[in-house]
N, C-alpha and C positions, 0 to 999 in steps of 0.2 A: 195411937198414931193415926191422924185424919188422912183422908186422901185416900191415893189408890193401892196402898199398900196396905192391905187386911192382914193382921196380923192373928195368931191362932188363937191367942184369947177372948178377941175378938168375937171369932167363929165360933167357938164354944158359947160364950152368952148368949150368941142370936138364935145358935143351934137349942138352948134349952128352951128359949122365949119361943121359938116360933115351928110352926108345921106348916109346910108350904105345901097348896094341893093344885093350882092348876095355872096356868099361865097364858092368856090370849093375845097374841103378839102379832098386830095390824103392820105390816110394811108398805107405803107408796113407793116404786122405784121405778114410775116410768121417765124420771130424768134420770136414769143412768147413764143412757149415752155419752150426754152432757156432764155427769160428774157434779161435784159437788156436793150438798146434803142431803135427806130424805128424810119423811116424815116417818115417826117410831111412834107407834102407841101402844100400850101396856099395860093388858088388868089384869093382874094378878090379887088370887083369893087365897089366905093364909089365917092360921088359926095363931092367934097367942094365949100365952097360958098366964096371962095379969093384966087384971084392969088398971088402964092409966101407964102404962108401959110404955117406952121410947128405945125407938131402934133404926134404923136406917136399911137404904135401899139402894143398891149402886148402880151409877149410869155415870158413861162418860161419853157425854154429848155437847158441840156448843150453845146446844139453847135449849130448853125445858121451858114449854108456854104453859103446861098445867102440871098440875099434881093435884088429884083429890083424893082424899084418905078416908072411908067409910060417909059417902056424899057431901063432905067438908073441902075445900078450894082450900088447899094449903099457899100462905106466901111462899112466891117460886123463887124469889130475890131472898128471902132469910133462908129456906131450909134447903134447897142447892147452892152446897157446899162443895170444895174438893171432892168432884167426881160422886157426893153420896147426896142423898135425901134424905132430911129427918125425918122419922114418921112419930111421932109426937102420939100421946093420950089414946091408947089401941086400947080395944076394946077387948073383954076378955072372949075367949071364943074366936066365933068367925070375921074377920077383917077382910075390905076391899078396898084395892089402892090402882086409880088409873093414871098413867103419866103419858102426856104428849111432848114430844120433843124432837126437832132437829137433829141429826145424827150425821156423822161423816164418811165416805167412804175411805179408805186408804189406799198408800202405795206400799206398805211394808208388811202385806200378808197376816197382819192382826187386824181381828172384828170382823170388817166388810170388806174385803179387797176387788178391789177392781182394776181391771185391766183391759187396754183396748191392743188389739190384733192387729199389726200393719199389714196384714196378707188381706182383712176384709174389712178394718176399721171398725169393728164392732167390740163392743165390750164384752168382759166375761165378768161375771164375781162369783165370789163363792166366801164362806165364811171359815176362820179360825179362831177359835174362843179358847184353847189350852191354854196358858193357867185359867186367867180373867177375863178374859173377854169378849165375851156374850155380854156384859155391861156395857159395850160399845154400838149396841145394835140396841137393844134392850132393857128397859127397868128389870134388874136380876137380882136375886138375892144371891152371889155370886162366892158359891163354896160347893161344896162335890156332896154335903152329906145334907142339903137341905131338895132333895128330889121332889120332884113333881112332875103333871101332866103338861106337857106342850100342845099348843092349838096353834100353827103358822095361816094367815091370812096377806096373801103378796098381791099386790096391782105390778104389773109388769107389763112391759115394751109387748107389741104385737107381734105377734111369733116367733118371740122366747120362750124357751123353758125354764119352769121353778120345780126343784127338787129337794126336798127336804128328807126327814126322817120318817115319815108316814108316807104311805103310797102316794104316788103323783094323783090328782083329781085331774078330772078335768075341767077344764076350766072357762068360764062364763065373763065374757065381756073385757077378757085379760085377767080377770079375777081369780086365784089360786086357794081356795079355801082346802089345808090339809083337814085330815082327822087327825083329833087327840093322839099325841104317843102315848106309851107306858111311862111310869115312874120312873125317870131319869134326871142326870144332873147336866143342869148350865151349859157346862164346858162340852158336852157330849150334841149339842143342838146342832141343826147345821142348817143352811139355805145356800142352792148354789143355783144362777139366775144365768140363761144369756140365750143365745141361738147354739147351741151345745147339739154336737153330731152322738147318736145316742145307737149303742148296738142292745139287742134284749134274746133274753133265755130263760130258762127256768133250772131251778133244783129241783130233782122230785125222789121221796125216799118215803118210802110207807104210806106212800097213800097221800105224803104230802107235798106240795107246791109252793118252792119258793120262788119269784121271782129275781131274775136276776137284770142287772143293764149296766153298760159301763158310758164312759161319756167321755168326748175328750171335742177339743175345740176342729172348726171342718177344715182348718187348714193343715191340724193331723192326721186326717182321718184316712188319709191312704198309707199312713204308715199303721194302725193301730190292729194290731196282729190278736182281734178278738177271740178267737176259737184259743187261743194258746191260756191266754188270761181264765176263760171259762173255765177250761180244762183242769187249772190247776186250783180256781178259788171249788171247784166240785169234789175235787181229792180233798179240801180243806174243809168240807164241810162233813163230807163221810167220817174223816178222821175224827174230828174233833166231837162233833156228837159220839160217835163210840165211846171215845176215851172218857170225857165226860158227865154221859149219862142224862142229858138235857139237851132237848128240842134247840134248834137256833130260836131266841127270844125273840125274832120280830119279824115283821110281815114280811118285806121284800130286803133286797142285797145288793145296793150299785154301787159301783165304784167308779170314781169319777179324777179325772188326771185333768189338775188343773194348770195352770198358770204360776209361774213365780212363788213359788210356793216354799216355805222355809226350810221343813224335815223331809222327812222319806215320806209321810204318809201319817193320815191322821183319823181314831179310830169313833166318827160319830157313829151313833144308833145308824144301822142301815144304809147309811150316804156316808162314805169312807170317801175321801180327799184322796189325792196320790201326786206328788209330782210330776207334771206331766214329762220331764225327762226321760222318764221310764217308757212313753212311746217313742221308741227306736227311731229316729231317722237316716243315721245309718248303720252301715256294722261293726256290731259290735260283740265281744266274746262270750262265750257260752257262761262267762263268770259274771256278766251284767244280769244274762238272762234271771241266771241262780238267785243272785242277789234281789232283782224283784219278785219274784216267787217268794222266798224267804219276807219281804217286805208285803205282798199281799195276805201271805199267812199270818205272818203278825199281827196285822189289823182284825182279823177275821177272828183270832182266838181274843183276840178285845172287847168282841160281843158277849164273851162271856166272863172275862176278866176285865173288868173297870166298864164295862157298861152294863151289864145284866148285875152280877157285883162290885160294887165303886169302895174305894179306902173314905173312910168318915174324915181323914187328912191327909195331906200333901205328905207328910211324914211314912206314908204307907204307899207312897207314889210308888214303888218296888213290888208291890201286890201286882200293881197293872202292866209297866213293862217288864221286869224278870220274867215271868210268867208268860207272857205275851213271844221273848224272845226262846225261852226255852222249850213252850211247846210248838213253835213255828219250825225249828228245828230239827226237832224229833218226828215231828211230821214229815218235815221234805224229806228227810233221811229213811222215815222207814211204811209211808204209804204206799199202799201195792202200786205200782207202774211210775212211782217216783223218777223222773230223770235223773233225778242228784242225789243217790245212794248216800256221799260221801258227804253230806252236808256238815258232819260234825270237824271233819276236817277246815272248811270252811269257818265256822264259828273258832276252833282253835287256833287260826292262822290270823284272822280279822277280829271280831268280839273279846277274844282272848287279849289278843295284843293292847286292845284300847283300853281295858279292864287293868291290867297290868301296866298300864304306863299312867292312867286315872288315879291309880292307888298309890304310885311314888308319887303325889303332887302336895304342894302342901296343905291343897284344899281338901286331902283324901276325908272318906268321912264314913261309918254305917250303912252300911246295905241300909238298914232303917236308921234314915239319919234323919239329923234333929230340924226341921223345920218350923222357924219360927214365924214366917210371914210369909207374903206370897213373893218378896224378891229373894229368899232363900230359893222357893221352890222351882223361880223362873233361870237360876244357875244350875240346877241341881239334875237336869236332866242330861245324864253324861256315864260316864263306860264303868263307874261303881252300879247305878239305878239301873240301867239294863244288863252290860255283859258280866259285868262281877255278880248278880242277881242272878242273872241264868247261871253263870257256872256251881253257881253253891249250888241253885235247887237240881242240879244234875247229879251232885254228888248229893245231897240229901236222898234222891232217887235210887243212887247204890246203895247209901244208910239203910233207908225202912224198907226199899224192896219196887219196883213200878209198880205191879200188880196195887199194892197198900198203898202208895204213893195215890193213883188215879183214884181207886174208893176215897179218900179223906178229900181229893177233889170234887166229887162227884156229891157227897155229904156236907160238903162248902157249900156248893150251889144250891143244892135242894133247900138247905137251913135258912138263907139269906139271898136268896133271887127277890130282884130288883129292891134289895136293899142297903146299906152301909158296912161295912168291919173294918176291924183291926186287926193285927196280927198275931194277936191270939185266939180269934175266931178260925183263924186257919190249923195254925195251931193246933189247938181243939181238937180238931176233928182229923186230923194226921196221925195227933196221938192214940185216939179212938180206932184206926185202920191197923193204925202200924204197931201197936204194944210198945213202942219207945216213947218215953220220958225225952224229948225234945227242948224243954227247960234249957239244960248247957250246951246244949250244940245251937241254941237259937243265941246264947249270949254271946256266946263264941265267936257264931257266924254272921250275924245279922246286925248284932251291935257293937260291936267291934271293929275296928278301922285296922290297913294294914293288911301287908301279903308276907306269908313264909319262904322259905327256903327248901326244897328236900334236896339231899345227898348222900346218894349212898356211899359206903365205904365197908369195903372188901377187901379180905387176906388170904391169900392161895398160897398153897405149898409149890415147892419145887415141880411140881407134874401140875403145875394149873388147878389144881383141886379148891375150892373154895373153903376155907376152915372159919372164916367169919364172916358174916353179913347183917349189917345193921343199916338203919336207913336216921340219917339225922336229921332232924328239923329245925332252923334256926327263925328267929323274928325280927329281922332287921328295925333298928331304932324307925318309929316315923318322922318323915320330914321335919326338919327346922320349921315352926309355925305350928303345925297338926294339931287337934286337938287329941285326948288320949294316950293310950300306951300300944305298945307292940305285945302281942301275945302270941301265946303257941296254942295249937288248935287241932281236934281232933281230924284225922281224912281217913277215907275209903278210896284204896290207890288200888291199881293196879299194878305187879311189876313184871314187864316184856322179858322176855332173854332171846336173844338173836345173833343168830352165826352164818356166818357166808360159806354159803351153796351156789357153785355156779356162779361166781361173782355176784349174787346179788345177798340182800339183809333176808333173809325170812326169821320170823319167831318160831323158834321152837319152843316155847313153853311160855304159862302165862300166871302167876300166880297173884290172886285177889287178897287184901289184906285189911287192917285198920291199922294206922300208926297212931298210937296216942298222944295227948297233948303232954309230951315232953320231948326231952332233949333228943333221945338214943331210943328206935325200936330195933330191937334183935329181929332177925326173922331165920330161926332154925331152920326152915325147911330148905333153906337153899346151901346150908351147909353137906359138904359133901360131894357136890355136883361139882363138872366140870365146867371153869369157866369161859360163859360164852364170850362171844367179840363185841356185844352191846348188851348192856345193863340198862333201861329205860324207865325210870320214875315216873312214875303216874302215865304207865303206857291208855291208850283208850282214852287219856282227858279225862278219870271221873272227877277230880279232885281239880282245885282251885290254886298252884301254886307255882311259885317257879324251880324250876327244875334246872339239878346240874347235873352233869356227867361223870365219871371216874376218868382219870389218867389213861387207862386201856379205853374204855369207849369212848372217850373225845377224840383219841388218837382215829380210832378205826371209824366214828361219825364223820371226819373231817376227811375222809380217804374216800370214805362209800356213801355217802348223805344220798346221794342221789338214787344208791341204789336198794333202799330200801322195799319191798315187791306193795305197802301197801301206803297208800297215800296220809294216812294219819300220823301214823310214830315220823312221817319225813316230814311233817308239819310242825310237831310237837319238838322236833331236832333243830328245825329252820328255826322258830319262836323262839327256843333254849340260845341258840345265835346268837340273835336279835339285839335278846333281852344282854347278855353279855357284851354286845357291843355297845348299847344304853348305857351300861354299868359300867364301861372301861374297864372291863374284863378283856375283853377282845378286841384289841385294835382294829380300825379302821382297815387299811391296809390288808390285814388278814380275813378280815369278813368279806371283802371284797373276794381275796382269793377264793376263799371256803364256796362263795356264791358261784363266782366262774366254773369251778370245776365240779359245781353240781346242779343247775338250773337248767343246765341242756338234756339233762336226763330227769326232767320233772315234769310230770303229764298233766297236771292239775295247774289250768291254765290258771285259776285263781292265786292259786301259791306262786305260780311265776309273775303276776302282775304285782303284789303284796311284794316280794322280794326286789324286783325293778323299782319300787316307790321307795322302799328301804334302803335298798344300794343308795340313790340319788341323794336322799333325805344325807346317810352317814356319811358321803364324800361330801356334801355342800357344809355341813352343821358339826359332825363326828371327827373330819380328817384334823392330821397339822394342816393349817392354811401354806407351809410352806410346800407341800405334798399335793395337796388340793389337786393342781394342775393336771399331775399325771396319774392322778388316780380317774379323772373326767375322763384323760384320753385314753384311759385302759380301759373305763367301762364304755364310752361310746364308739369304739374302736372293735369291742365285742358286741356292742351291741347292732353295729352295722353289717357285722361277720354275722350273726344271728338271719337276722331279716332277709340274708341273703339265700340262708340255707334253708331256712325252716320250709316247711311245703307248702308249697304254693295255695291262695285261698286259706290258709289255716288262723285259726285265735292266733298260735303262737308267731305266727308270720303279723298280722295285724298290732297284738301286743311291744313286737321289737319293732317295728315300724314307729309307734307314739314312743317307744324308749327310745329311741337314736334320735327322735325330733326335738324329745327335751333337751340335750345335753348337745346337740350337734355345732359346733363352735369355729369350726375351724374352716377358709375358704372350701377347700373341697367340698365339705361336709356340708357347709350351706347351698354349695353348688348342685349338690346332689337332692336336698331339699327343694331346690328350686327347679331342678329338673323332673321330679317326682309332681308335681304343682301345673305345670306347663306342660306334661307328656312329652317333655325330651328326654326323658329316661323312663322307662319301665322296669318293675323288678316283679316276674310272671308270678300271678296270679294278687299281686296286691292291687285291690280297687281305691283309688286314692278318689274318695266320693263327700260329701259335704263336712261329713265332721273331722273326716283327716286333712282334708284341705285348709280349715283352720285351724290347723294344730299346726301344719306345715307355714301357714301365713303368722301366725303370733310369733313362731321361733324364729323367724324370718326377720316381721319386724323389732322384736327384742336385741336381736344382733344388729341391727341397722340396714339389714339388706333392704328392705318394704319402708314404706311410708306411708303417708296419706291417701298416695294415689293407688297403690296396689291394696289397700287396706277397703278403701272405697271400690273398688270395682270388683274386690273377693264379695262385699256387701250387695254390690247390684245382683248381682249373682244368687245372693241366699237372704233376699228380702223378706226374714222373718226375723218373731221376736229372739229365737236362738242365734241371728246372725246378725243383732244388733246388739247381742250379750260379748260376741264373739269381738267382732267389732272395739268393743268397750277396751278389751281384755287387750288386742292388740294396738291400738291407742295410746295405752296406759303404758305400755310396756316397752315403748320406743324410749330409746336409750340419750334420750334428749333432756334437758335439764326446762325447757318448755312442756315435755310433755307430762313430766313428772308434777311440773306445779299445775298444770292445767287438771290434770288426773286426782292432785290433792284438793286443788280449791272444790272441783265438784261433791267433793265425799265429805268435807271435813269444813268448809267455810261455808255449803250451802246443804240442802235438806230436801231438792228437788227430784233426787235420785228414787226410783224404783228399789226395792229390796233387792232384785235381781240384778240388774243392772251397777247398782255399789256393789254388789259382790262380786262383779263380773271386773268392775275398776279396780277394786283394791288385789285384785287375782294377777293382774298387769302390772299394777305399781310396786309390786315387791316381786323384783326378776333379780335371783341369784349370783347374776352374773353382773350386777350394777350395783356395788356394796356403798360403794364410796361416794356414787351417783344418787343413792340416796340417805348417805348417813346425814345430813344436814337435816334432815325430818325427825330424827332422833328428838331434838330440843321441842322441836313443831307440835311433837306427838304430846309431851305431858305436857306443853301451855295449852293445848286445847281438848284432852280427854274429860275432863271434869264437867266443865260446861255440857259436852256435847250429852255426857248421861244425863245431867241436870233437866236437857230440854227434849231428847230426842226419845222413841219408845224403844222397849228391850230389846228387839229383836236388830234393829240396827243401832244402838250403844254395843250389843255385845260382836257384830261383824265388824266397828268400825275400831273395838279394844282391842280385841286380838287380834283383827285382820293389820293392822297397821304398829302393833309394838314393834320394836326395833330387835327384833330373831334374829335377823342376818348378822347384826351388830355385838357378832360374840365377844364379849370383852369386860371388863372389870369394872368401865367406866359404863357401861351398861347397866350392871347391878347398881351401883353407886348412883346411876339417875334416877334408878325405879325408885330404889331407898330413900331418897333426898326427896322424889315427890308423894310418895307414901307419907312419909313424917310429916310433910308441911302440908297436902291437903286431908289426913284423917279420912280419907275417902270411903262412903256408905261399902256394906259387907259385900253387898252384890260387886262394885265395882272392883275392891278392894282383891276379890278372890279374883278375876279375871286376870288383871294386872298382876299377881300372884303367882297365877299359876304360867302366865306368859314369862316371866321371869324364872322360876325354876326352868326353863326350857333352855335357857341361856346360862344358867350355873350348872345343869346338867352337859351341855356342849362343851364348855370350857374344861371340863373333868376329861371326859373323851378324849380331847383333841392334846390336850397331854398326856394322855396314855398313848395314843395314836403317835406323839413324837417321840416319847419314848422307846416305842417298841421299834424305832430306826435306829437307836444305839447299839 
């Protein structure tokens, strides 16, 4: 398959053909300002193991003026092809290959992104190359297991800075000459380029000195709250060498928060990217905070999972983020002077959820799944690769033991620093720590698709005595579509017992177990015992499953949820909810209840934001639509009674503040938004400061109260790129059948949009409250999604597929379009699963919402 989809057999042939050793990579980029193209040159020196041998070299550039192949001028019209270069008649041994060529910047945060600042008109860029895209910048031999040394050479604007993965030089005439990196792969390169406001520190631990600097553009730079960042990437680097047993692999540590940027944060050698959202502008709650911690950790244990050791395949993508999430985790949770103690609550409540609603999908797939090309791998990064990944290797960690857990990691890295594995190099050396045979718990776990069930079931005598207790485990069928089967699988649970003292949950007893991969496990020991008021499955989160409750503990969960005395089992209780209410198990209606009568007694502001996005989510999607109505005004009606009470200056006063503004519907209620807005109303101690004021102004214009003119002068007001994002959102979101086509044609009939900024329009264009206002786009949607992947790159075909499928359009006649344009256009896999999985979301709703009418009979 030619072109820009590499596919894995591919990678294998090249990978036996060739040894790739160094790479010198010339940049001109003093027309950045101006935009446009820039000159790329490229010599890379590589061994092949057969004389007369033909292989290719990937660039995706509009023009390539040369290519010379061991001092041979290749025709640049015959062998630039789709995105590749033949490299024809190699020599056996050592090969050199120079390519000059025009290259582009972008607007959609892959390759070269560039962006200009309305605060100072100046450009930033900085580079994204995960999966492919270092071939966008560069002649790359573009796979994770062909590593080499990096040489970066930049011409740059006068007094900017170039930061790459090797120390900053300094620099002569604008001239940027780095030093060589270590052996590393493609995807992990980075260059980020501009007048960038720059804070600096060091790490120092035995005698050694790391460098550290962070970056962020100067129109942030009075918000970038550096000493806090330091503070926490310092606990991350203490922790993670202990644990580990290996030096941080590279010279220095910035971290740089850039611009429009796609994910959370992205893990090159030493120059880690970060969305610059994550510098605060206004306030925001201590569960944002958590969350970038948690996301700076994550990169940071990168350096030594999938950069120091990289997967030899996309198929092993699970090496680098599981790992990545599961020790970030365990870090923030149990480094000495940690803020966030309770960080595993956090991953239970968030990580967990996305893990568990990824693996009902019909795309569910393998912790190690099957990766045949690189559009597999460019869908594949989602809540199986990270959170289902971390949850298993947490309960692996109760399996063999932490202590034997960290040694097999520790004899990872020693075996294979800076170089390729697979998953049974890990493997390997787990079984070597831990004296387990890992064989069936790895097929079990890792190659297997699919989530369990546990449930206990308990028989007490007349005096409460407990005379049986078994815990069953069931494998629900996988989706309609799935590949594979459902199996039952071994876990290392915990199980809680908990009885109300003083009105509140405390455990009194806690007993550790293995339930085997079958039907029914007995557990003797708790026969005999008196039973408590909560019985809790997989208390502590070891284990990976969903969890149900007995008849007595759902009763006394739904009584006292709130008053649980520790934050995790109220998490793992809220989740158990959730996920019932997903499953029309639990009506609408009644989750709603269950939520009101315990969210006020919930201290973990995280868990009360997760539950406000859930509430919202299950009345707009989960309710009867005949109910909908007064199910809005019982939750916003609480949630203004909230905001009112909560103490003043508090998260949780802030948090109901942005929940009463989503759902706020009703004259009063706008009126009060809009006195909140104007300082005709004050409610003591809420700061209504830049980013509540457009939350206040979108809900505003979404209901028709703002327009143009209030929408533009919220804008004079917050003349940045975030209030022209903001802006967008509020535009989009006006309840006009003008603004909605004007909001469509910019996303979906042109290609001029920012990565940020489409997302910021299609976030407007699908306002809950305008079902009918936009179902006419339903048709709109599948005459133009084909095309639009056809021409447009990944990362905006996949914001503009699922950002625009027709959710709100719960209905039969939904299914029935998806279906009818499934069948007639055959649509490529990548596309195919989007569209897919956007559709279960809509036969999942429709189940709900008649159990939800049901449970009014």
């Amino acid at each position: 398959m030619p072109g820009t989809n590499l596919t894995r057999e591919e990678a294998q042939q090249r990978a036996k053909l060739l040894t790739v050793d160094a790479y010198e990579v010339e940049l001109d980029l003093t027309g950045a300002q101006e935009g446009g193209t820039y000159r790329s040159v490229t010599t890379v020196r590589f061994d092949s193991a057969e004389e007369g041998a033909e292989t290719f070299i990937d660039l995706v550039a509009p023009t390539v003026h040369e290519a010379v192949l061991n001092g041979h001028a290749l025709d640049v019209a015959a062998a630039f092809q789709d995105s590749r270069i033949a490299l024809p008649g190699l020599k056996a041994g050592r090969n050199e290959l120079r390519v000059v060529a025009d290259c582009a910047y972008t607007n959609t945060g892959e390759g070269l992104h560039r962006f200009v600042d309305p605060v100072d008109d100046q450009a930033y860029l900085y580079t994204q190359f995960e999966v492919p895209d270092a071939r966008r910048v560069f002649a790359s031999f573009e796979q994770p297991d062909l590593k080499a040394t990096f040489q970066f050479t930049v011409k740059a604007p006068a007094g900017w800075t170039v930061i790459s993965n090797s120390p900053t030089p300094e620099p002569k005439d604008d001239l940027w000459v780095f030093e060589p990196t270590p052996r590393i792969s493609t995807y992990i390169t980075a260059l980020i380029v501009g007048p960038y406001h720059a804070v600096h520190s060091t790490y120092e631990k035995d005698g050694r000195t790391v460098p550290l600097g962070i970056y962020c553009r100067p129109s942030l730079a009075e918000f970038l709250d550096a000493d806090h960042i330091f503070d926490v990437t310092r606990q991350g680097f203490d922790w993670f060498q202990e644990k580990f047993a290996y030096d941080y692999p590279f010279a220095k540590y910035d971290q740089l928060f850039v611009p429009e940027f796609n994910a959370g944060a992205m893990e090159n050698a030493g120059a880690v990217t970060i969305r610059d959202q994550y510098v605060f502008r206004s306030k925001v709650t201590d569960a944002a905070y958590e969350r970038r911690a948690e996301t700076i950790l994550h990169e940071l244990a990168h350096m030594w999972f999938g950069d120091l050791v990289t997967m030899e395949w996309w198929n092993d993508l699970w090496l680098n983020e599981s790992f990545a999430t599961f020790t970030s985790v365990a870090c923030q949770a149990s480094v000495p002077g940690t803020r966030w103690p309770n960080a595993w609550t956090t991953f239970a409540n968030a990580e967990k959820t996305w893990a568990y609603r990824q693996d009902q999908l019909p795309s569910t797939h393998p912790i190690m799944a099957e990766i045949n090309d690189l559009e597999d791998v460019l869908v594949n990064f989602d809540g199986i690769t990270y959170a289902k990944g971390a949850s298993v290797l947490k309960q692996l960690v109760a399996y063999v033991g932490q202590d034997e857990f960290f040694k097999g990691v520790q004899a990872y890295f020693k075996r294979h620093a800076f170089g390729n594995t697979r998953l049974s190099d890990l493997l390997g050396a787990l079984e070597e720590t831990s004296g387990r045979d890992l064989k069936a718990w790895s097929k079990a776990w890792l190659e297997t698709a699919g989530i369990n069930i546990l449930r206990p079931e308990i028989e007490t005598d007349e005096n409460g005595t407990i005379t049986a207790f078994a815990v069953r485990q069931e494998a629900p069928a996988l989706p309609a579509g799935a590949k594979g089967e459902a199996v039952l699988r071994p876990h290392r649970i915990a199980i809680g017992l908990y009885d109300l003292k003083d009105g509140k949950l405390v455990r009194t007893d806690r007993l550790e177990l293995d339930i085997a991969a079958a039907g029914l496990t007995d557990v003797p020991q708790l026969v005999g015992r008196t039973r408590p008021a909560v019985v809790l499955l997989n208390d502590d989160d070891l284990s990976y499953a969903k969890v149900r409750l007995d008849e007595v503990s759902l009763k006394n969960v739904t009584a006292h949820l709130g008053d649980f005395t520790e934050s995790l089992p109220r998490a793992l209780c809220w989740a158990s909810a959730w996920d019932m209410t997903r499953d029309g198990e639990l009506a609408t209606r009644d989750y709603l209840e269950l939520v009101l009568s315990g969210i006020t007694k919930e201290s973990d502001i995280g868990v009360v934001q997760s539950l406000q996005r859930q509430v919202k989510l299950a009345i707009e999607l989960y309710a009867d639509p005949a109910w909908r109505p007064a199910g809005l005004t019982r939750w916003t009606e609480a949630a203004q009674e909230q905001l009112r009470a909560a103490a003043p200056g508090s998260d949780h006063q802030l948090a109901w503040a942005r929940a009463f503004a989503e759902t706020a519907r009703t004259d009063a209620e706008l009126d009060l938004l809009a006195g909140l807005l104007d300082g005709g109303v004050v409610v003591d101690g809420l700061v209504v400061d830049t980013e509540l004021r457009w939350a206040f102004v979108q809900r505003l214009a979404a209901t028709g109260r703002f327009d143009e003119p209030e929408i533009a002068a919220e804008l004079e007001r917050d003349r940045t790129a975030a209030g022209e994002r903001h802006a967008a959102t509020a535009r989009a979101g006006r309840p006009t059948e003008a603004a909605k086509a004007a909001a469509w044609a910019s996303v979906v009939e042109d290609d001029k949009l920012a990565n940020a900024v489409q997302e910021a329009v299609i976030a407007g264009f699908v306002q809950t409250d305008q079902r009918e206002l936009i179902a006419p786009y339903t048709a709109k949607y599948f005459a133009s999604i084909k095309g639009i992947a056809e021409t447009r790159s990944h990362e905006i075909v996949q914001q503009i597929v699922v950002g625009l499928y027709p959710t709100l359009q719960v209905s039969q006649e939904t299914l029935d379009a998806t279906d009818a344009w499934i069948a007639e256009n055959d649509p490529a896999p990548a596309l195919r699963r989007l569209v897919t999985e956007s559709r279960a979301g809509v036969e999942r709703a429709l189940k709900a919402q008649a159990a939800d009418r049901a449970a009014a009979k």
